[in-house]
BABATOR-99733 format. One record per residue: residue number from 0; x, y, z of N, C-alpha, C, O in turn; chain; residue in three letters. Coordinates in steps of 0.2 Angstrom, whole numbers, always signed. Example, Ala and Ser with C-alpha at 12.3 -4.5 7.8 and 13.67 -1.06 7.14 Angstrom:
BEGIN
pos:nc1:nc2:nc3:cac1:cac2:cac3:cc1:cc2:cc3:oc1:oc2:oc3:unit:code
0:+66:-28:+39:+62:-22:+39:+66:-16:+39:+71:-17:+42:A:ALA
1:+64:-11:+35:+68:-5:+36:+64:+0:+39:+67:+6:+40:A:SER
This chain:
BEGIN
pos:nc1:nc2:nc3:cac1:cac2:cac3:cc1:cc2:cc3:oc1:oc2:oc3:unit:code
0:-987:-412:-194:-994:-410:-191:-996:-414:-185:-998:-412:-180:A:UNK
1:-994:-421:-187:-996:-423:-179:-993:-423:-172:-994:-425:-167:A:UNK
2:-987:-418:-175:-982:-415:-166:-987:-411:-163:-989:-411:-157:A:UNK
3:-990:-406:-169:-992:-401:-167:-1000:-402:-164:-1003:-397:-161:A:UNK
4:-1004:-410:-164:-1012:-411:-163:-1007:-414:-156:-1009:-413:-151:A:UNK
5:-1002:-418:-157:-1002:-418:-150:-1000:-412:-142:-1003:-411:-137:A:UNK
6:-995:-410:-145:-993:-400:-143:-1001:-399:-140:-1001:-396:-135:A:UNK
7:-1006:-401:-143:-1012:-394:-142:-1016:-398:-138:-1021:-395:-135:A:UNK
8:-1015:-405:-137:-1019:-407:-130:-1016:-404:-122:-1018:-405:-117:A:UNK
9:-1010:-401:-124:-1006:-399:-117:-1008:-389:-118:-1005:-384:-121:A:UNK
10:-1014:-389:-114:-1013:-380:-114:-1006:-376:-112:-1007:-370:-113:A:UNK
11:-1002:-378:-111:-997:-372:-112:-992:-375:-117:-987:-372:-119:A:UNK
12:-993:-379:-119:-988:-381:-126:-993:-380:-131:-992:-384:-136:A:UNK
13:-997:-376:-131:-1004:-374:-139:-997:-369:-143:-997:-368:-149:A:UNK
14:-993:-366:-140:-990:-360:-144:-986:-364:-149:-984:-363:-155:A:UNK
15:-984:-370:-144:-977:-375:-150:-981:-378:-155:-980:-379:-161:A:UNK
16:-988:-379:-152:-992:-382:-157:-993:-377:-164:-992:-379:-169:A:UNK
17:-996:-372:-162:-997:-367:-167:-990:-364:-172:-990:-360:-176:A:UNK
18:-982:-366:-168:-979:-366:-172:-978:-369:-179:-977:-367:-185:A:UNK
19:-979:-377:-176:-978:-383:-179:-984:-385:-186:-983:-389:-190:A:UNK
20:-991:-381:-188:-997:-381:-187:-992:-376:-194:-990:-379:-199:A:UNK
21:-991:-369:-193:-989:-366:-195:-982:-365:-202:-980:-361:-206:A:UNK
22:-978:-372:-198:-973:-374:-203:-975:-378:-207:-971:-379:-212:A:UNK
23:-980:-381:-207:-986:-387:-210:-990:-382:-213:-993:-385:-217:A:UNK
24:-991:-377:-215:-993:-374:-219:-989:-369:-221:-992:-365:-225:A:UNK
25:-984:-368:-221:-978:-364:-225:-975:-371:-231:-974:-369:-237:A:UNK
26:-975:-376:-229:-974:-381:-233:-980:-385:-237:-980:-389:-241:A:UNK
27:-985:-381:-234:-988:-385:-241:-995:-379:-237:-998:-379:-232:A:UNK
28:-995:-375:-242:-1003:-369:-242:-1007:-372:-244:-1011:-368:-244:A:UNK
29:-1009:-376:-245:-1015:-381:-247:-1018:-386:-241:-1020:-391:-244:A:UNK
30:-1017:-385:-236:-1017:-390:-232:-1021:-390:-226:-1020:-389:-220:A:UNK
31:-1027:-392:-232:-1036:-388:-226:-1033:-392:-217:-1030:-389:-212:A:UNK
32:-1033:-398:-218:-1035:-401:-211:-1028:-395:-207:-1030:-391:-203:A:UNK
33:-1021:-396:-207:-1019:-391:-202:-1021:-385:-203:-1020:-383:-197:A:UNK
34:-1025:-380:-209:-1027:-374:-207:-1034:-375:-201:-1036:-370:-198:A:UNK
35:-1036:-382:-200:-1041:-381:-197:-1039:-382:-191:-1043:-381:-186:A:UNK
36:-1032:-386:-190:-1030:-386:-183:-1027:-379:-179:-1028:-377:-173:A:UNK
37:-1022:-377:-184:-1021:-370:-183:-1027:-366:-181:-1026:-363:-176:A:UNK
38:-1031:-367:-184:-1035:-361:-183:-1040:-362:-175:-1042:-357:-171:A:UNK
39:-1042:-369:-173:-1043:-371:-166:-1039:-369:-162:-1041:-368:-156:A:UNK
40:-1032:-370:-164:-1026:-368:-159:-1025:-362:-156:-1023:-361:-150:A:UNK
41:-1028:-356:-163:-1027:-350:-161:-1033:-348:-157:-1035:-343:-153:A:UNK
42:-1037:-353:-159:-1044:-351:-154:-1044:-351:-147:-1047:-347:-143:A:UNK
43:-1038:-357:-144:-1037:-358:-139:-1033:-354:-135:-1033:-354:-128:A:UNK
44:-1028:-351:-140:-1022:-348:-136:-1024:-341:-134:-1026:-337:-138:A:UNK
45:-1023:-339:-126:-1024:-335:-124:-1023:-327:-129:-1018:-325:-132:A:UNK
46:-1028:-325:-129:-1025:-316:-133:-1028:-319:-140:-1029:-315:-144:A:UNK
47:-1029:-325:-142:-1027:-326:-149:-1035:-327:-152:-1037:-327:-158:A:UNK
48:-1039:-330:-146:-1046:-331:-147:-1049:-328:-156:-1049:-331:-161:A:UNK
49:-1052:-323:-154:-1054:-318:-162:-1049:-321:-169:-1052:-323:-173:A:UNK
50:-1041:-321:-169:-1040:-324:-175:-1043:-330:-175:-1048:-330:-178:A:UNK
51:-1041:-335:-172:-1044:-343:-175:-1048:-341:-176:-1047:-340:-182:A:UNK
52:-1056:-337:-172:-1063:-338:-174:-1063:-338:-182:-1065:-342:-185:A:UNK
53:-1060:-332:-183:-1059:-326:-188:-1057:-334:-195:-1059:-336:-200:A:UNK
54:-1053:-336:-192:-1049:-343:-199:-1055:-348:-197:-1059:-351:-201:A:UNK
55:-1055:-349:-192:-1063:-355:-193:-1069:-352:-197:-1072:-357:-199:A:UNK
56:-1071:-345:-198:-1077:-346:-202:-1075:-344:-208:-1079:-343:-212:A:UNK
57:-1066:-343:-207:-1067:-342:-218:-1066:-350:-218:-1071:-352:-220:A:UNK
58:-1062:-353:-217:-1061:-362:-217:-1069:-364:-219:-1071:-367:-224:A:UNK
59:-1072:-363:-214:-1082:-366:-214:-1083:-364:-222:-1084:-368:-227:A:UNK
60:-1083:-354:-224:-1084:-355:-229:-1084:-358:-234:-1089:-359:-237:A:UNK
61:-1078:-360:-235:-1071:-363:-238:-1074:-371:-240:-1073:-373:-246:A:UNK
62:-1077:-374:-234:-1075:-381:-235:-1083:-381:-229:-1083:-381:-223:A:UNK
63:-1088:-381:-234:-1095:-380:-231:-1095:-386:-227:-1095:-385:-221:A:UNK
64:-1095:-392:-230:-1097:-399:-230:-1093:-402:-223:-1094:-407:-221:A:UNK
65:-1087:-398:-221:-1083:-402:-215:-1088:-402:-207:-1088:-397:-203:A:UNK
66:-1091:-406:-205:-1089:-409:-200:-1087:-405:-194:-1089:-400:-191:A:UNK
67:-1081:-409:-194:-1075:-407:-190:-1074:-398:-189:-1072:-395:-184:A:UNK
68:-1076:-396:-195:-1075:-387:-195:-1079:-384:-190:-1077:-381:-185:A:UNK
69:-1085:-387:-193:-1092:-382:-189:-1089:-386:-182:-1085:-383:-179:A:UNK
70:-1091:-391:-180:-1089:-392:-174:-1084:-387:-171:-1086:-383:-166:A:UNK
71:-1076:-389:-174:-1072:-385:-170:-1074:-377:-170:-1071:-373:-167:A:UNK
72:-1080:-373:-177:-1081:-366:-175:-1086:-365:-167:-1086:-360:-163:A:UNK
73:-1089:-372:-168:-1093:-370:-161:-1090:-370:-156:-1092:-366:-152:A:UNK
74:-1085:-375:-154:-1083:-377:-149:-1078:-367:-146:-1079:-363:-142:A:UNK
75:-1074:-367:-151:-1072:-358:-151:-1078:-354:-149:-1077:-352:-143:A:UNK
76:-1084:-353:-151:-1088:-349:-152:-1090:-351:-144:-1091:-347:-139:A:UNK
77:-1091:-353:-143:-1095:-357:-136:-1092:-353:-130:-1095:-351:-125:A:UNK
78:-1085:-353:-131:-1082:-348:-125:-1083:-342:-124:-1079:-338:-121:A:UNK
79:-1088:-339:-126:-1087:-331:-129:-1095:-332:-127:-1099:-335:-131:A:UNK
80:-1098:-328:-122:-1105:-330:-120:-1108:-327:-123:-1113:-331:-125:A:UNK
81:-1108:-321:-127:-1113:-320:-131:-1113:-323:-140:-1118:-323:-144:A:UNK
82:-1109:-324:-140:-1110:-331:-146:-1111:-338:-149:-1109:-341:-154:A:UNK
83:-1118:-339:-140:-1118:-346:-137:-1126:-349:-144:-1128:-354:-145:A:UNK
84:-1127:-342:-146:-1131:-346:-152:-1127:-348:-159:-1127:-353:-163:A:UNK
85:-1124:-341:-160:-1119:-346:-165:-1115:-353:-164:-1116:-357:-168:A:UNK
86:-1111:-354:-159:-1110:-360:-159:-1116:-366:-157:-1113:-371:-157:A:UNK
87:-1122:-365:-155:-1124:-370:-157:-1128:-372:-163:-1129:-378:-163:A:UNK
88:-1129:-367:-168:-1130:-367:-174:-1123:-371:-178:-1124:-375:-183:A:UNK
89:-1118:-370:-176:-1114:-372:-178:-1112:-381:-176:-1109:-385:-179:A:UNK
90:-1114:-382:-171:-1115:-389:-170:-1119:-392:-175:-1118:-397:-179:A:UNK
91:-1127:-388:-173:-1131:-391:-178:-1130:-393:-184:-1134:-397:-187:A:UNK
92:-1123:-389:-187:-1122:-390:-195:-1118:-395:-196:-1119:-399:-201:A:UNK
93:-1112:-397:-189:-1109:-402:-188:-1115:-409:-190:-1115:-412:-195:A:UNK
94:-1120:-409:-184:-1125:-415:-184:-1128:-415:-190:-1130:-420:-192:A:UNK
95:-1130:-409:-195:-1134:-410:-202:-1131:-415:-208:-1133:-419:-212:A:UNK
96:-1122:-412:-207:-1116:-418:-210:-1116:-424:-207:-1116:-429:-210:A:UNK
97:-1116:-425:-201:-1113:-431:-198:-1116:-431:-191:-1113:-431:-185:A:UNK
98:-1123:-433:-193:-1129:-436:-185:-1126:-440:-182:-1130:-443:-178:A:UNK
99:-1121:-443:-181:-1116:-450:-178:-1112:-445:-175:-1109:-449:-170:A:UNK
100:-1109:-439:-175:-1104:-437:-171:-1107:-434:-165:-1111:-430:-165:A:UNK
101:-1103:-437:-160:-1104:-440:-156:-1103:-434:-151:-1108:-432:-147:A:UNK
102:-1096:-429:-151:-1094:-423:-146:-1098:-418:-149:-1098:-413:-145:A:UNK
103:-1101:-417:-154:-1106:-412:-158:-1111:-413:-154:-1114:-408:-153:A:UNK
104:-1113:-417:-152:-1119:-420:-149:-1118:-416:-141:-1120:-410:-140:A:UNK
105:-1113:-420:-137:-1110:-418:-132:-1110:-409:-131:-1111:-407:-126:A:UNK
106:-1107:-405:-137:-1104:-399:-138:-1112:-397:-136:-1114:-393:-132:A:UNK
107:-1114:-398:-139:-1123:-394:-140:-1127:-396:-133:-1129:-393:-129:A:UNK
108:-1127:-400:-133:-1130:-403:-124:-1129:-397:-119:-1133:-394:-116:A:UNK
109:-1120:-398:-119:-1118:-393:-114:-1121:-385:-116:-1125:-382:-112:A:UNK
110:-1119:-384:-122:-1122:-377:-122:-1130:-375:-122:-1132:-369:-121:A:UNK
111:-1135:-380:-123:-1142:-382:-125:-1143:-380:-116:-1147:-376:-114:A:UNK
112:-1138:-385:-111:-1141:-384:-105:-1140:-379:-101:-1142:-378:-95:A:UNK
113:-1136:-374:-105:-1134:-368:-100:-1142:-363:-101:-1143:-359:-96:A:UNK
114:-1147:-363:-107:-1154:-360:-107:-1158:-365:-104:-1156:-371:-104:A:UNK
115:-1163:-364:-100:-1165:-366:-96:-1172:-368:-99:-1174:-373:-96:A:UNK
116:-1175:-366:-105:-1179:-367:-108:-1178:-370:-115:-1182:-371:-120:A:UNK
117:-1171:-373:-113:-1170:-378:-119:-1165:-384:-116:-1160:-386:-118:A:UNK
118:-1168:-388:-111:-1164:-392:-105:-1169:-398:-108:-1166:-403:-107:A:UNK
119:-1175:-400:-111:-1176:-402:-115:-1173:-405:-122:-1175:-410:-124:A:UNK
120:-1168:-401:-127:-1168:-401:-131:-1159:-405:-128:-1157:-410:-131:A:UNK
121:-1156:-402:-123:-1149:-406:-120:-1149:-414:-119:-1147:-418:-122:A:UNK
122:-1154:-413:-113:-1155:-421:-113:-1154:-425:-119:-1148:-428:-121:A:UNK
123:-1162:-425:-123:-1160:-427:-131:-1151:-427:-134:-1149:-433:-133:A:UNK
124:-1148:-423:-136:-1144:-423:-136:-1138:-428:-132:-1133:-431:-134:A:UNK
125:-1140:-427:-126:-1134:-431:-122:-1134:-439:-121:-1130:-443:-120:A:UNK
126:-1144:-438:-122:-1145:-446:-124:-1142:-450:-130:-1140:-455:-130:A:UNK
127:-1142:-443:-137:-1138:-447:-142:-1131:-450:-142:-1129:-455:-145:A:UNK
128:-1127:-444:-137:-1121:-447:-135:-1120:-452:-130:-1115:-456:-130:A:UNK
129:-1125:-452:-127:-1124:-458:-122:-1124:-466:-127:-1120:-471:-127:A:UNK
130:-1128:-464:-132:-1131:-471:-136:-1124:-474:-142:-1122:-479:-145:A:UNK
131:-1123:-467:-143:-1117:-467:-148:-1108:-470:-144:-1103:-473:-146:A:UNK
132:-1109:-468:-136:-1105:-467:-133:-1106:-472:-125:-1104:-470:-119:A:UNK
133:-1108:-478:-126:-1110:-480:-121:-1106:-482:-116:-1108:-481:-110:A:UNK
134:-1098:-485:-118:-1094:-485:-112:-1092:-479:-110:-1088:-480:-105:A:UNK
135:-1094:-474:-112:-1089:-466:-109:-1093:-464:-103:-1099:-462:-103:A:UNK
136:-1089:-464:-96:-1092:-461:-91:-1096:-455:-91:-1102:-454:-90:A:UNK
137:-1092:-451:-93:-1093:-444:-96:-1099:-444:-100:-1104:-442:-96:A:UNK
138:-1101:-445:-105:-1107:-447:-107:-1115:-448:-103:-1120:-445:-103:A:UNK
139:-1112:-453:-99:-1120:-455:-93:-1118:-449:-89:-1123:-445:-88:A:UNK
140:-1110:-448:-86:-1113:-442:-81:-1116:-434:-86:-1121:-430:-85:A:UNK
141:-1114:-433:-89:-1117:-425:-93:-1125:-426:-94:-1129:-421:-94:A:UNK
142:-1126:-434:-96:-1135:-434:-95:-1138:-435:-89:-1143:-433:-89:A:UNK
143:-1132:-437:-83:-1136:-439:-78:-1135:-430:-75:-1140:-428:-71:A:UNK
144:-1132:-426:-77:-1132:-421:-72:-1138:-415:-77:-1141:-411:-74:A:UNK
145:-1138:-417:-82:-1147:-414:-88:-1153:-414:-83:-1156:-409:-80:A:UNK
146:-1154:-422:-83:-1159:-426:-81:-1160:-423:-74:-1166:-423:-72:A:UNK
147:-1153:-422:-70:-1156:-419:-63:-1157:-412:-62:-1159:-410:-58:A:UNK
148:-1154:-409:-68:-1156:-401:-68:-1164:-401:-71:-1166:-395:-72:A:UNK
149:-1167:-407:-72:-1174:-406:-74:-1179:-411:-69:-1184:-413:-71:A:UNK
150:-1174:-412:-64:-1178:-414:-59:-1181:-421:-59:-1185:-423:-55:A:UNK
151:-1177:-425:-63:-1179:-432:-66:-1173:-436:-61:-1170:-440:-63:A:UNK
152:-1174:-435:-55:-1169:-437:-51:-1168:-447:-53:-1162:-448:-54:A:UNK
153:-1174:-453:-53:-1171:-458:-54:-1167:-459:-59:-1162:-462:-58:A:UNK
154:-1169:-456:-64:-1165:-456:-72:-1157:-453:-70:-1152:-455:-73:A:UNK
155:-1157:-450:-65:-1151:-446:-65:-1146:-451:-61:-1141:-452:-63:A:UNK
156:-1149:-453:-56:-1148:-457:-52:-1144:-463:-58:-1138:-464:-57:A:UNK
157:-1148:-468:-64:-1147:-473:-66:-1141:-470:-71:-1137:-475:-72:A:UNK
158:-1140:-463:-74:-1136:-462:-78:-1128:-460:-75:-1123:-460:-78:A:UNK
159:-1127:-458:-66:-1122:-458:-64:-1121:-465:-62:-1115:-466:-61:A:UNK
160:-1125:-471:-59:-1125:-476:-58:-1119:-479:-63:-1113:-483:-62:A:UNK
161:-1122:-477:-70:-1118:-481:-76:-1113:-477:-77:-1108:-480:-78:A:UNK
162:-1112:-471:-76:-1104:-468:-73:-1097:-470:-73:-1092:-470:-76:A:UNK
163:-1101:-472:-66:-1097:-475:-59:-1093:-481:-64:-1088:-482:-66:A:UNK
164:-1101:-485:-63:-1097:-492:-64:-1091:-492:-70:-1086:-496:-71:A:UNK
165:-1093:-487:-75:-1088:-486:-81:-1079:-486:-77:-1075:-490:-77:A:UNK
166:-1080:-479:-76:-1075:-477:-72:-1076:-473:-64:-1075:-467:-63:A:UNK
167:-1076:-477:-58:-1076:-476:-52:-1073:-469:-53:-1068:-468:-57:A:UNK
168:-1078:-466:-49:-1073:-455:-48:-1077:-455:-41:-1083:-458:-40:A:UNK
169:-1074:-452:-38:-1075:-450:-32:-1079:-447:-31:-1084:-448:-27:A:UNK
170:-1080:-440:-36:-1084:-435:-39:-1090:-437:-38:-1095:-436:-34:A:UNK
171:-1090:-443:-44:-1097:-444:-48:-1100:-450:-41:-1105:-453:-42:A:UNK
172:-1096:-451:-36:-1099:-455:-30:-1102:-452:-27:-1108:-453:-25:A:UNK
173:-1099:-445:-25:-1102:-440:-20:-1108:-436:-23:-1113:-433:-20:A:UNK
174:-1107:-436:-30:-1116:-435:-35:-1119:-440:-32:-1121:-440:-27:A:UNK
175:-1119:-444:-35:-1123:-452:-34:-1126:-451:-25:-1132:-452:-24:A:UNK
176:-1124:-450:-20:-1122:-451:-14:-1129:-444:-12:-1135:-445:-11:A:UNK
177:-1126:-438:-14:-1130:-431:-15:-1137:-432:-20:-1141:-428:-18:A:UNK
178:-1139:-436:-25:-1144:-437:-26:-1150:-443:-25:-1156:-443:-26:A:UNK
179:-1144:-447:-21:-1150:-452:-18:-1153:-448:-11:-1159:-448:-10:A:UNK
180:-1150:-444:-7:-1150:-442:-3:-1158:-437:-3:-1163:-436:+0:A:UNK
181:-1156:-434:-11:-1162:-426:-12:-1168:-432:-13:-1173:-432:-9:A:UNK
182:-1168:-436:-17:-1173:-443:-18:-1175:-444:-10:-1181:-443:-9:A:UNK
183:-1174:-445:-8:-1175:-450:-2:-1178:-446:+3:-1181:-448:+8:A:UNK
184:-1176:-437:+3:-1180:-433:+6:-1185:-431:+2:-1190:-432:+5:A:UNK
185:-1186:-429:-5:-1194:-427:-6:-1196:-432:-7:-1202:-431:-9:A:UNK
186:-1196:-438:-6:-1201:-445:-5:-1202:-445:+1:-1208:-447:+2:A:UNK
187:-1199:-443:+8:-1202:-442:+14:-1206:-435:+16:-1210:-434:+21:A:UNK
188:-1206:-431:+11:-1209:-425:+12:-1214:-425:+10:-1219:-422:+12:A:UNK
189:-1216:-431:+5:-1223:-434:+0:-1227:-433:+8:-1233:-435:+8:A:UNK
């Protein structure tokens, strides 16, 4: 099973993954954790999207109390625009097992911040991962880019700041660069 969790970090090697995932459960049918990687795999693999979903929420049924399930049902579910409440319901179930996971957190920010009237609720969210998550660039910038879609420009400013210095990205300099810039003109427009 662990060729196959490796296999599935490389999208076009997901199919060798879901081979491997699938010989891992021919030898042993009992074998929740690969049925739940199997079934992310298939969520990932082009055309195959609907199976996985379909094995991720009999798996949820299955094994209520996993973490790791509702998460990866959301993460599936998240791609598919109109079943951007199921998966964050399914985040939330992730956080009700396990308020410490950290990419549940992260997973629901992102999809929190695509409603414009729950960009409140993201932040929150990307604050916890920030907190959970304090060396991760990725982290300060998904709060820092919340914070500036709600117009919280210094806060954005301090959270790509901590970014940067995490992991210097070119990207996240020319953010940094682009909102000192929008700062520095509505302070002269004052």
């Amino acid at each position: 099973m662990n060729l196959g969790i490796a296999l599935s970090q490389t999208p076009d090697r997901v199919p060798e993954a879901i081979a491997h995932y699938e010989m891992a459960l021919r030898l042993r049918p009992d074998y929740p954790e690969a049925r739940v990687h199997l079934a992310s795999a298939l969520a990932a693999a082009p055309g195959r999207t609907t199976e996985g979903i379909a094995m991720l929420e009999t798996t949820v049924r299955g094994k209520p109390d996993s973490a790791e399930t509702h998460y990866k049902l959301g993460f599936a579910l998240s791609k598919i625009p109109d079943r951007l409440p199921d998966a964050i319901a399914q985040y939330e179930a992730a956080l009700r097992i396990s308020p410490e996971y950290a990419d549940a957190h992260t997973s629901r920010g992102i999809a929190l911040s695509g409603i414009p009237q729950r960009l409140t609720e993201a932040i929150s969210e990307f604050k916890a991962a920030s907190r959970l998550l304090p060396n991760s660039a990725e982290a300060h910038s998904n709060l820092g880019l919340a914070l500036s879609m709600a117009g919280r420009l210094p806060e954005a400013i301090s959270e790509f700041e901590a970014s940067f210095r995490i992991r210097p990205d070119p990207a996240v300099r020319q953010t940094l660069d682009n909102l000192r810039a929008k700062a520095t003109s509505g302070i002269a427009q004052k």
